[in-house]
N, C-alpha and C positions, 0 to 999 in steps of 0.2 A: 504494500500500500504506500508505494514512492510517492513524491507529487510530480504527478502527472499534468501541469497545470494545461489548461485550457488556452487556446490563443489572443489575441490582444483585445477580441471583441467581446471578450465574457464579461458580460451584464452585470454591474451591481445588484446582486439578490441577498435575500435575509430570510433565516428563517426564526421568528420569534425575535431574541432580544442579538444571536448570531450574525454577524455579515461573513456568505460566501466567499473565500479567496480562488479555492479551485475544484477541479474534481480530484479526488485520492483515487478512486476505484468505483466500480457498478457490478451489481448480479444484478438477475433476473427477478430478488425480492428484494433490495435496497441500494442508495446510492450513499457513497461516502465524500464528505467535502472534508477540507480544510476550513476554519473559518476563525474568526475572531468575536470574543465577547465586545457589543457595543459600548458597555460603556468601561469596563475591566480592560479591555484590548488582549483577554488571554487567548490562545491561540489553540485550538484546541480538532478534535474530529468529530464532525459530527454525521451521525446515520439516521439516516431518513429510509423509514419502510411505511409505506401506503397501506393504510390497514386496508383495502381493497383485496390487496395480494396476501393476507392471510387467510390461512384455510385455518378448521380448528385446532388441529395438531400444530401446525405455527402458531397461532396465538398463543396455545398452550407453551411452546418451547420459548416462546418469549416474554411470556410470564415468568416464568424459568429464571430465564437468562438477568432478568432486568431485578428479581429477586436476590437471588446470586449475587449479582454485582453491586448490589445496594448494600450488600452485610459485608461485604469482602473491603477489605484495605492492603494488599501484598505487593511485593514491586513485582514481581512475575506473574501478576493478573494484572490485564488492561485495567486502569479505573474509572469507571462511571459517574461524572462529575454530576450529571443532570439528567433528567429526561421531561418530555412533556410532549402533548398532542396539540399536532401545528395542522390546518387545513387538511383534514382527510390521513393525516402521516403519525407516525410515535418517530419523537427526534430522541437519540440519545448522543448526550454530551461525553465525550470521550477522551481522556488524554492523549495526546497530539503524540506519534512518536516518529522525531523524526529522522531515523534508522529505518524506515520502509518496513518491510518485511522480509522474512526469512528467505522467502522464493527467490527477490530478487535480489539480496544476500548471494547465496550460492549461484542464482546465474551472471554474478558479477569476479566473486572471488575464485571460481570454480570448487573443488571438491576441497575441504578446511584439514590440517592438523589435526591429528587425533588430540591433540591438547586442550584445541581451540571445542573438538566436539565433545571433550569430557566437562568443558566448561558448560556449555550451553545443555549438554544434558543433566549436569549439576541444577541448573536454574528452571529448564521445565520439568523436573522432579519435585522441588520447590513449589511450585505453583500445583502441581498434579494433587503432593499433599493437603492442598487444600480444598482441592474439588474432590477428593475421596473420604476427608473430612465431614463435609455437606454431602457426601451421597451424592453429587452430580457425576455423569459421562455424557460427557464432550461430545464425544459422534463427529467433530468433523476436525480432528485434529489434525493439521497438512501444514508444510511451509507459509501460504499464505494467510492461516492464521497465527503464524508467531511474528510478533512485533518486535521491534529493534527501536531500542530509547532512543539512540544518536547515530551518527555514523559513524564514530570513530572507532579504534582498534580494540573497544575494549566495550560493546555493548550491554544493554541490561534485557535478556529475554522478557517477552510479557505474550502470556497466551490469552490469545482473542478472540471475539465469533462467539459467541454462543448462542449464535439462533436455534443449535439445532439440538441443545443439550436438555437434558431432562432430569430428573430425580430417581436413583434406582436403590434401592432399600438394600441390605443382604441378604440372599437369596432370592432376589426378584429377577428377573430378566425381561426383556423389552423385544420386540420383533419387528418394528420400524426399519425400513430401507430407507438408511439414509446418508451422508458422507460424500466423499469425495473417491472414486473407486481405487485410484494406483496407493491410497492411503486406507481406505476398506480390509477388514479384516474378512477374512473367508467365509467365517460365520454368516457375514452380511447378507456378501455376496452369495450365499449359497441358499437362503432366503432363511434362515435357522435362529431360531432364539438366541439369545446374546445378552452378556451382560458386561459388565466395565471393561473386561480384560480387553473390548473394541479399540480402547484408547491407549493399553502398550501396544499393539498390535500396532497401529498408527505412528508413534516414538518410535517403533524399531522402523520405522521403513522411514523415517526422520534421520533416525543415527545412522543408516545405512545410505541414504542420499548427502547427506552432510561427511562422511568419509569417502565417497566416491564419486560425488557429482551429479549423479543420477539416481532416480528409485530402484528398488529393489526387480520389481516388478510389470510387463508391460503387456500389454494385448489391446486390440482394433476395437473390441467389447470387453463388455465384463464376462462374458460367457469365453471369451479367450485370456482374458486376465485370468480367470480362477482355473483354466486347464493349464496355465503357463505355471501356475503358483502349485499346483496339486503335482504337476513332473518335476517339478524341479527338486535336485538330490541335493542339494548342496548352494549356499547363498552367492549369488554373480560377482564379488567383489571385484573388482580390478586387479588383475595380476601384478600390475606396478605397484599396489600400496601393500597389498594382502601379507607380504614378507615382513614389512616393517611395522604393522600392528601390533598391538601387546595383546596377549592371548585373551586378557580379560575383555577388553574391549569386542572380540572377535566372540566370544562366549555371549557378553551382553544382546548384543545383534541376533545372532543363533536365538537365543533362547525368548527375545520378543516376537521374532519369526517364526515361530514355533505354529504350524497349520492349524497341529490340536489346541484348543484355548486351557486343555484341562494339562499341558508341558506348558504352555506358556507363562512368563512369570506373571504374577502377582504387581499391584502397584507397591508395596510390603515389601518384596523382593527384587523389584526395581530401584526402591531409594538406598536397598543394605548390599547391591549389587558389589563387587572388590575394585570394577572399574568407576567408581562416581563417589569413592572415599577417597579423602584428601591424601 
């Protein structure tokens, strides 16, 4: 969510007490600006979704979501400065970061130091504890929902997006298709009950792009994503890196990879992992 600014003819717009600077990003349920407080001048992101474009399952995930971030104060969760209902939309006021996102992160750096990925999966473990805390899973946990404070060499992760997130009890499970599929855990995609472990599933195909550049996994459909994911013996690393990894690291990956969600770790055993201790 770089800024993507808009060309020289973008119209002073406002929404509420905000004035528009640019567009950050769009999907198909909301639009993200840059904008600044009128009379603060704090600089901030705001998301505009068109209650039109929610179904009840969206409302409900954004009830969710806006709940969530209302009780949450962490630096590795986005934080929700404001919200309010502007002309037909729910604006949420959002802290500004401006580090873009993860995606464009690694399509700029290429594939990062395993240093630089034990850092960052230090800090989305961080944040994870606190949605496992609350009983929330994430469901669309991908590069593009992870935020970057600043650009410089030394950012602060902050996991963001939670449209699509919900409340899951222990021992509850949810059967919702939803996510983002090259980040979709098998489960999903295979149309199968599902419960939290969707969101290491998503972290390992994170840690495995972030040490090699690339996802884990690809296919034209999901119906060829999950035969590609179901043959595969062994995880695609890059032969150039794969030598100079530390086995833990190599084990970490393996084991959020894990097809069956009942080998898969644990978020428990994601944070006591030997690769993510100082």
């Amino acid at each position: 969510m770089g800024e993507n600014f808009e060309n020289s003819n973008f119209q002073e717009q406002s929404l509420g007490d905000y004035v528009l600077r640019s567009k950050l990003g769009e999907s198909s349920l909301s639009t993200v600006w840059r904008a600044e407080h009128r009379t603060t001048g704090e600089v901030v992101a705001l998301k505009q979704i068109p209650l039109a474009k929610l179904t009840r399952h969206l409302r409900n995930c954004l009830d969710c979501e806006l709940t969530f971030l209302s009780s949450v104060n962490h630096p590795n969760i986005i934080r929700l400065l404001d919200f309010f209902e502007y002309e037909g939309s729910i604006i949420l006021a959002l802290e500004f970061c401006a580090g873009g996102n993860l995606a464009s992160y690694i399509q700029h750096h290429g594939r990062v130091q395993e240093c630089v990925a034990k850092r960052f999966m230090q800090q989305l473990g961080a944040g994870l504890k606190v949605l496992k805390q609350n009983h929330i899973v994430h469901r669309d946990l991908k590069p593009e929902n992870i935020l970057l404070s600043c650009s410089d060499c030394n950012p602060i992760l902050k996991i963001a997006d939670f449209g699509l997130s919900r409340i899951l009890l222990p021992d509850e499970s949810a059967e919702t298709v939803c996510g983002s599929p090259l980040y979709m855990a098998p489960e999903i995609l295979q149309f199968q009950r599902y419960d939290e472990k969707v969101d290491m599933w998503s972290v390992g195909a994170i840690l495995f792009e972030l040490l090699n550049g690339y996802p884990p996994f690809h296919g034209r459909s999901s119906v060829q994503l999950l035969q590609n994911i179901k043959a595969s013996t062994s995880l695609p690393f890059c032969h150039l890196i794969l030598p100079h990894l530390h086995p833990d690291c190599i084990d970490l990956c393996s084991r959020l990879l894990s097809i069956n969600p009942d080998d898969r770790l644990s978020s428990e055993e994601f944070y006591q992992h030997n690769f993510l201790q100082l």
